[in-house]
N, C-alpha and C positions, 0 to 999 in steps of 0.2 A: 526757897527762891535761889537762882543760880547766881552764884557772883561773878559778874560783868568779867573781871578780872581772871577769875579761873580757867574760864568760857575763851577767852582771849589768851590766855597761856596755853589751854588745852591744843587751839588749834591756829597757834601761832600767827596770832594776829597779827603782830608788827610784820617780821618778816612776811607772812603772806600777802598782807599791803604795799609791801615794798617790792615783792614781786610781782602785783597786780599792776600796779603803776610801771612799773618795766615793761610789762607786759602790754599794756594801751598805747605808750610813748613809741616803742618799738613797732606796731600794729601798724600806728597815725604816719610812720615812717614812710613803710612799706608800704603802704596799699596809695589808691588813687587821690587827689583830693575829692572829687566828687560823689567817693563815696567813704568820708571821712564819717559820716554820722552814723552808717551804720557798722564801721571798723570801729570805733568807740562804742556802741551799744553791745553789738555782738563779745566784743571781748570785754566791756567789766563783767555780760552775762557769765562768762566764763574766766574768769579771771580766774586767781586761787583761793578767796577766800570765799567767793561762793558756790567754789566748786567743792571746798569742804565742808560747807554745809550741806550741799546736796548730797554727798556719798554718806556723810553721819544719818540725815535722814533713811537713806536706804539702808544701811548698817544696820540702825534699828528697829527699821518697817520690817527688814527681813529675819531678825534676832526674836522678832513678839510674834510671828505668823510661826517660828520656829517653836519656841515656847509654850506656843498654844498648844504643838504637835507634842511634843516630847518632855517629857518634866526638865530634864537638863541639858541643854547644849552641850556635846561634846567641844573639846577645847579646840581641836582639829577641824572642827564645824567650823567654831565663832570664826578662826584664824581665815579658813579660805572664805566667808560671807564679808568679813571685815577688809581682806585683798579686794575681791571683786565688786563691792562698793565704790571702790575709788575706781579699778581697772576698767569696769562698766561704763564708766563716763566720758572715758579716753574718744572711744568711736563718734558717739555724740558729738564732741568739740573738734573732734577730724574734720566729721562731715560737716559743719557750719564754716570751721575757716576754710575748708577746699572749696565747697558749693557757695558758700553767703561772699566768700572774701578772697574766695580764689589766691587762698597761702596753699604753698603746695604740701603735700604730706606723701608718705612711702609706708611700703608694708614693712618696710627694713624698721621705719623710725619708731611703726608702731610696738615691732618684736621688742623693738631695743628699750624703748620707756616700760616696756611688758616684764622685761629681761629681772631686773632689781626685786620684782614679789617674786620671779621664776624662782630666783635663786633662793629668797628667803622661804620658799614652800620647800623647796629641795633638802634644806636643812632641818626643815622639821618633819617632813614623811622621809628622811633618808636616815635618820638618827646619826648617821656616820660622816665622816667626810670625807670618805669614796662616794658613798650616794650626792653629797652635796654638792661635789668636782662635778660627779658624771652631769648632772641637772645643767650646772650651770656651762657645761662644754658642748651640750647639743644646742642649749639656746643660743649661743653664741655662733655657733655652724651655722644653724640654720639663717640666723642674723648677715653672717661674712656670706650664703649661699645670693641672698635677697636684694642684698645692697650690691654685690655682683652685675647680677641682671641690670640693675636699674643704672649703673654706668655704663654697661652698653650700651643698653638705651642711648643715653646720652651721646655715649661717643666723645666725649670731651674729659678726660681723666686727667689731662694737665690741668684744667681749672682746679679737678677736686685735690688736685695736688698741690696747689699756692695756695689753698685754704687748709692744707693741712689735717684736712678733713680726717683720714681714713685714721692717721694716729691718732687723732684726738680722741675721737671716739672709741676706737678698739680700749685705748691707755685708760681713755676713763670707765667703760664697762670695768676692768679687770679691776680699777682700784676702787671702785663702789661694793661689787659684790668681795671683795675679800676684803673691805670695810666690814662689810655684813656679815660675812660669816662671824669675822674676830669678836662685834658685838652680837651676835646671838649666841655665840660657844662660853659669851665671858661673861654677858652682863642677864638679869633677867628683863624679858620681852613683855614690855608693858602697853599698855593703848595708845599711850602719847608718846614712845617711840615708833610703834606702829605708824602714827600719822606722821612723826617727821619721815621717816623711810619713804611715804608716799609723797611727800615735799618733795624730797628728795628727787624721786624720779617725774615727779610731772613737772618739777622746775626744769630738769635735763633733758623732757620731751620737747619744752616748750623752746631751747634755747638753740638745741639742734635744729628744729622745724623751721627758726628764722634764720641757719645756719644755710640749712637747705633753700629754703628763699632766694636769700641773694645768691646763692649758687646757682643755680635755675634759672633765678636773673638776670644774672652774669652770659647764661649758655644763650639766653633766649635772646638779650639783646646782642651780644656777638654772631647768632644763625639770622638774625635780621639784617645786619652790617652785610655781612656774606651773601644773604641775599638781596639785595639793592645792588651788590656790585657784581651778583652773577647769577646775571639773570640777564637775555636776546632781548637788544632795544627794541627790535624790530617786530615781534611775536611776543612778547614779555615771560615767553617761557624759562624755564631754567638752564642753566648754559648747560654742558655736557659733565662739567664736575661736581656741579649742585644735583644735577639730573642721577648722576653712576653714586653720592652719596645715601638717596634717597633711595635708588633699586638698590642696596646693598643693604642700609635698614630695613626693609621689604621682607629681603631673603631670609634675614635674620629672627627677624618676629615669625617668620612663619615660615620654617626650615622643612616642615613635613610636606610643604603646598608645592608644585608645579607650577610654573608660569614660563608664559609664551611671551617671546621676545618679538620685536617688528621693528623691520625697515620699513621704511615709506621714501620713495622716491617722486617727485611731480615728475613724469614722462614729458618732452615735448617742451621744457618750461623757457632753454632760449629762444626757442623757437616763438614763445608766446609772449615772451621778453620783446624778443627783435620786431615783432607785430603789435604788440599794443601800448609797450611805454615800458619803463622799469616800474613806476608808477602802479601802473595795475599789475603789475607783475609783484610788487611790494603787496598789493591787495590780497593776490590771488594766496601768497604765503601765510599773511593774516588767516583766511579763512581757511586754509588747514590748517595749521594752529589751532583754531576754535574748536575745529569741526575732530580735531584729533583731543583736546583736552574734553569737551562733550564725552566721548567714549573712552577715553581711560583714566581722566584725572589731570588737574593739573597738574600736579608732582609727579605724573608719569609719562610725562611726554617734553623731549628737549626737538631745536633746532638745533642739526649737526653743521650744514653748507649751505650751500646755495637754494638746495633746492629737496633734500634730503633729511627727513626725521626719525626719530624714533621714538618706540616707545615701549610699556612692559604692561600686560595683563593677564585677565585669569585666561584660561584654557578654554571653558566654556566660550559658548558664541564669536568663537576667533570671526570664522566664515561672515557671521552675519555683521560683525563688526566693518569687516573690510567692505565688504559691498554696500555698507551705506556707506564710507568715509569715497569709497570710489564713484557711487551713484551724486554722492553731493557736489564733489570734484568735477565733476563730468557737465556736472549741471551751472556750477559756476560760471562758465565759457556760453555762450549760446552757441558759436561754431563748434563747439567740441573739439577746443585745440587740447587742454588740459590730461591728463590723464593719469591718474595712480598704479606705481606699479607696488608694489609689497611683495617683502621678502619675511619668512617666516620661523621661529626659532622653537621648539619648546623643551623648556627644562628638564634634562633626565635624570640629574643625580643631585644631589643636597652640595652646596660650597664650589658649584661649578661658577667658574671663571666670568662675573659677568661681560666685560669683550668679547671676551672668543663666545659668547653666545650673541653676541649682537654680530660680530664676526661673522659667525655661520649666516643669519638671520640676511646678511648682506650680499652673501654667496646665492643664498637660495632665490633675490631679489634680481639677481644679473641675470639667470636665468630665465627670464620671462621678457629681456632687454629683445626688442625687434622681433617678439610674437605678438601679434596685434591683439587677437583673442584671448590670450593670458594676463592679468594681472596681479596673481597670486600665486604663491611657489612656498612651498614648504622643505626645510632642509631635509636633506639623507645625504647620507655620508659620500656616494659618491659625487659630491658636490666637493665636498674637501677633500677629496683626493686630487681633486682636479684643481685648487689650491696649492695643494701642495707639490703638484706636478709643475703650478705654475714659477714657484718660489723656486724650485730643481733649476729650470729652464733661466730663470733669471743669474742665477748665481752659478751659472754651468756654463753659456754662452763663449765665453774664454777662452774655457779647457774645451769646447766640443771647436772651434775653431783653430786651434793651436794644433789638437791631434786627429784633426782632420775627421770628424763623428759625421760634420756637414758631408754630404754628399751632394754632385752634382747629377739631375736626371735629365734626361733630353726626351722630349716629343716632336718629331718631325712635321714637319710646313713642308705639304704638299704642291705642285703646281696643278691647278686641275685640267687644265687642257692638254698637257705634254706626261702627264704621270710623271715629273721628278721632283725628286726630292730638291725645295730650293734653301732650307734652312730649319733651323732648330729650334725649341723653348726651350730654354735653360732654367729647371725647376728645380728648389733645394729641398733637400732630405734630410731627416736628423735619424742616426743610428746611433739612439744612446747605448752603452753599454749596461745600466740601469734600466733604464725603463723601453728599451729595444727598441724596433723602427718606429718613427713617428713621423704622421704625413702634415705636410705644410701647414693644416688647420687647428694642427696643436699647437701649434710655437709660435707665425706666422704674426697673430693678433695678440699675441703677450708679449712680443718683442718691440711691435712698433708700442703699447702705451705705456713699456718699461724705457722709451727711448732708445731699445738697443738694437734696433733694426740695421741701421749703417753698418754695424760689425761683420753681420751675416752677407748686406748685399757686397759688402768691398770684398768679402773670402771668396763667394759665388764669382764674381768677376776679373777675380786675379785665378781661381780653376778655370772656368773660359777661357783667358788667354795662354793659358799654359796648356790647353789641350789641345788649341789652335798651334801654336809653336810646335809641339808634339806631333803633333798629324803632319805637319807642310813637316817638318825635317823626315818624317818617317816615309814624303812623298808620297801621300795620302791627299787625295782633293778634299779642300773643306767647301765648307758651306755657311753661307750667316748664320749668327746665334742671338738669338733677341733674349734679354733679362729684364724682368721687372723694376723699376725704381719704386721705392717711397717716400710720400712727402717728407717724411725727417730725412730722407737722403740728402736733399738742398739745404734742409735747414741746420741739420748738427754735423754736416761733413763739407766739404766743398768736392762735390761726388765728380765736377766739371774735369778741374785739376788729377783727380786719382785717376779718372778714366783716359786721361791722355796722355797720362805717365807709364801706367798699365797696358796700353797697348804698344808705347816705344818703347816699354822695355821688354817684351815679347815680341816685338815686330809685328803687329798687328794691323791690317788696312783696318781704315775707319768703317769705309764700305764693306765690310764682316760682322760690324758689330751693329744691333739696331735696337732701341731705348726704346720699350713700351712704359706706358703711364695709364694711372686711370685719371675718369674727368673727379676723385676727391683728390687727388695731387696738385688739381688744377683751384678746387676751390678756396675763395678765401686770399686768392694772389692779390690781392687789393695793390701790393706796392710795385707788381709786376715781375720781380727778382725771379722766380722760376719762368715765368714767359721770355724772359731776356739768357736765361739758360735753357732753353732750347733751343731758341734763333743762334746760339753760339753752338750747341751740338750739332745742327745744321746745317751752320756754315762749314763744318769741321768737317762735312761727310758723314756724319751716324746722320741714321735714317732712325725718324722720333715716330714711332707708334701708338697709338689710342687704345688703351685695352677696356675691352667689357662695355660696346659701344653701345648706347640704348638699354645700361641698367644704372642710368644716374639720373636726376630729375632734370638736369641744364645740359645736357649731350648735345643739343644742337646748339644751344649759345656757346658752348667752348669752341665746336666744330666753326661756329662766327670767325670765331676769334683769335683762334690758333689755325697754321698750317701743319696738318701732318701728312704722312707717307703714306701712311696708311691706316684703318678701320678695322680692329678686330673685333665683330658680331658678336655679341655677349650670347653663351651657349643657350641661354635658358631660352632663346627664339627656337632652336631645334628640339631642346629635350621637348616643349609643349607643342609640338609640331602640328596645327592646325590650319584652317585658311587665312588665320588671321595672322599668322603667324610669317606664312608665305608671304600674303600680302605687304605686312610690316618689311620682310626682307628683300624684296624685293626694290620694295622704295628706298631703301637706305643703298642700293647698290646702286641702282638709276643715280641716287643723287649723290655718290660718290665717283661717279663717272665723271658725272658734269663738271664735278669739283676736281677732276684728275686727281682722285685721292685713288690709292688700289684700297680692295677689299680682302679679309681674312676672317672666313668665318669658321670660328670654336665650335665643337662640342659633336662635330660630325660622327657619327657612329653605324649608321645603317647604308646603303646604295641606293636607297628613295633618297635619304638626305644629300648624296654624292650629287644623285644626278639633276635636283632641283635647282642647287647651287649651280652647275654647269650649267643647267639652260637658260639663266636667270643672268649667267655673266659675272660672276661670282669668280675672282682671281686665283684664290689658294686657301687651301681647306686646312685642320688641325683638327684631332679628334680620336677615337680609340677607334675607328675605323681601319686604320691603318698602325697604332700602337700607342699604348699608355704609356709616360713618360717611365722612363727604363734605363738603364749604367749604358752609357753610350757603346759601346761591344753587341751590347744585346740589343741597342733600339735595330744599329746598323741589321743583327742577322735578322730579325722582325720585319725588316724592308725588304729585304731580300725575299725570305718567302712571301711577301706581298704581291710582288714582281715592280714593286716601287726605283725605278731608278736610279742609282744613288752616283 
């Protein structure tokens, strides 16, 4: 019969008791109260002293199934059956506290409680200790390789750094196994050092595992803080730095995969703002929101602005993605004010820049801005060329001003009943030295939404007057010159004041100089300030011009509301030259009769066009009929073989 006492020496009764009960109190800590019963059941099932009953069981279930086979156990046999009795049971108690009690466990933790019999095999299949080093310096690698990973994961290494984690544990692997070595090289390797050894290591599995616990803890409940305070009230998605966290873990876990980046812009959205409330305009963002975490996730889709989102997914089903988030969109509105545009990004290389993929994905999205058929646009590069053309132009502006890159070009205003020449367009040209000539449509609309438009129009206007001074000294008859303004003219300059300083200090008549505007100059004047700046260019003598009359949606409420000089016919009535078109033109000259307004119709090019406008009463023409805007030298010889009067 076994003495109780023996039994209880053999396998360490007290101290096992003492670490089972550590073990429970620790568990009842950690885990929830409402599931304190089965955090108390599950871990006495596994506690240590019944986990050393079950591996002795195994030990010797699989010691007499051995015995049966072979008259004597090798000693090298019993050694690694008597290991893996204990090691066997490790995955077991993993998997109940991960799945039954959701304690977290690692492949690091488990190498590492593994590491202690690693080393003690090493020394008895190594005989030496070169074999024993080597044994216990790959477990360890592989161990520093494991736990590696599993901080990135994380992402949080200053926590694991206030818990002192990394030395603790490196410090105590190296002073356990070269414990180990010194007693199996000095003492003889008996059973019941054998089980303290595995004490040994499953007490330091088990102390680590609630180490890693509250360290996990610690991450989970600070990424919850984090996320409470950054995360769109409005949408409850995640703000753009929670958003660019979670696309960068993304990229990380899965560095061999491709993924397409997306802009989402709402087309139309003040538009649908200023017509139905903020209110449902607040609605209308909700349900993209939804309608965009439905299709890529909620951790993969943030509100960026007002009215713009993003998001990242697989490659596959881009197209079909888009066209239901735009079909849903569309359907939202019952007028179908609403509309999706999307810009499109997809990954080409591994540890690309997530920005500048959302960047690009934003570029390929502009592109589709004011194509009514398009919704979707996919980047190619020369879309970032044209970024980067744009970035040139902004930060060049200065230097192409300073050294005179701007060019002034002139297209001639005809008179149409008398064939002469009564006046000029004063168009600007950019002759970069970089990126060579460039016509107004490059620069023109990167200038005004970089605000740098005034710079260009005051250069263009101070060349005008100086080539007016230039011609009258040289005794050369001039002729008016009409120049474009832009809304930021009024607004970031006082354009009023330059212009009247600029023409006395050239000696400039007013009546030479004549201010076109379009009717978007005009919109938006709510407080009147630019209507009150042209009744003063007006009274001053500049003759204030209408440019592109009949390509804005209120052309005739401005025409209400404002007096101008004149009407200049927006071309696209000629270039689509049909009856309807006549028709249209027609009416707009009738009714600028009656209004003593004159008429100037753009974009003339053929002598059907010439002579339509002349029998219709059409006052003076502009157009490549008679010459494209050209370096004044060469408009003048152009006129000339015209037989244009000048």
């Amino acid at each position: 019969m076994i003495n109780f006492w023996d039994y209880a020496n053999h396998v360490f009764f007290f101290p096992s008791l003492l670490a089972s009960g550590f073990l429970l109190v620790t568990l009842a800590t950690l885990g929830e109260k409402q599931n304190l019963k089965k955090i108390l059941f599950w871990g006495a099932v596994f506690s240590l002293t019944p986990f050393m009953i079950y591996a002795d069981l195994i030990y010797h279930g699989l010691l007499y199934l051995l015995s049966c086979v072979m008259d004597k156990v090798p000693l090298m046999l019993d050694v690694v059956v008597d290991y893996l009795s204990r090691i066997l049971l490790i995955p077991l108690a993993i998997f109940v506290f991960s799945k039954r009690l959701s304690i977290h466990w690692s492949q690091s933790l488990f190498l590492l409680s593994a590491s202690v019999g690693v080393g003690y095999l090493g020394m008895v299949v190594g005989k030496t200790q070169i074999g024993a080093a080597l044994v216990n310096l790959v477990a360890i690698f592989f161990w520093w390789r494991l736990l590696w990973n599993e901080l990135l994961f994380v992402r949080n290494t200053q926590i694991f750094t206030r818990f002192g984690f990394l030395g603790f544990v490196t410090l105590f692997s190296l002073l356990v196994n070269l414990a180990m070595y010194v007693c199996v090289r000095m003492i003889e390797v008996t059973p019941v050092f054998l089980d303290y050894l595995v004490f040994v290591a499953w007490l330091f599995w088990l102390t680590l595992t609630i180490a890693v616990k509250l360290i996990f803890r610690t991450v989970r409940l600070t990424q919850q803080a984090e996320i409470a305070r950054n995360h769109d009230k409005l949408t409850g998605l995640p703000n753009i730095l929670l958003f660019t966290n979670y696309v960068q873990d993304l990229l990380f876990r899965n560095p061999k995969k491709r993924y397409a980046f997306f802009v989402f812009d709402l087309d139309n959205f003040k538009a649908f703002n200023e017509r139905f409330g903020f209110e449902e305009g607040d609605k209308a963002l909700c349900f993209m929101a939804d309608t965009l975490k439905s299709l890529f996730g909620e951790r993969y889709v943030t509100h960026v602005s007002c009215d713009t989102f993003r998001a990242v997914g697989d490659v596959v089903g881009v197209d079909s993605k888009i066209k239901e988030a735009h079909d849903k969109i569309r359907g939202f509105s019952t007028q179908g004010v609403l509309e999706i545009k999307a810009g499109v990004y997809v990954q080409r290389v591994e540890n690309e820049n997530v920005e500048r993929c959302f960047m690009r994905a934003r570029l390929a999205e502009a592109t589709t801005k004011g194509v009514y058929d398009e919704y979707v646009a996919f980047y190619a590069d020369e879309m970032g060329a044209r970024e980067r053309l744009k970035m040139y132009l902004i930060a060049h502006i200065d230097e192409a001003v300073k050294n005179e890159y701007i060019k002034v070009y002139y297209q001639p205003v005809v008179d149409i009943n008398t064939n002469k020449l009564c006046g000029f367009e004063a168009l600007a040209r950019w002759d970069d030295p970089e990126h060579g000539f460039l016509p107004p449509v490059e620069f023109i609309g990167i200038l005004e939404d970089a605000h740098l438009i005034q710079k260009l129009d005051l250069f263009m206007l101070k060349k005008v007057c100086e080539k007016y001074r230039k011609e009258t000294n040289l005794g050369h008859k001039c002729v008016p010159i009409s120049f474009n303004l832009s809304r930021l003219d009024f607004k970031l300059s006082d354009i009023y004041k330059e212009l009247t300083r600029l023409t006395r200090e050239y000696n400039v008549p007013h009546e030479m100089i004549h201010i076109e505007i379009t009717e978007s100059v005009l919109d938006g004047d709510e407080d009147g300030f630019i209507r009150e700046q042209v009744t003063r260019f007006q009274n001053d003598g500049f003759e204030v011009w209408m440019d592109d009359f009949g390509a804005g949606f209120s052309s005739l409420n401005v025409l209400k509301d404002y007096d101008f000089d004149f009407l200049k016919i927006d071309m696209m009535f000629l270039r689509n030259f049909t009856e309807k078109s006549k028709v249209i033109i027609r009416a707009i000259v009738d009714m600028a009769k009656q209004l003593h307004v004159g008429t100037l119709s753009e974009g003339v090019e053929t002598k059907e066009h010439l002579d339509f406008l002349k029998e219709i009463g059409c006052d003076r023409v502009q157009g490549y009929y008679y010459s494209k805007p050209l370096p004044y030298d060469e408009v003048m010889a152009a006129l000339k073989e015209k037989g244009v009067e000048v």
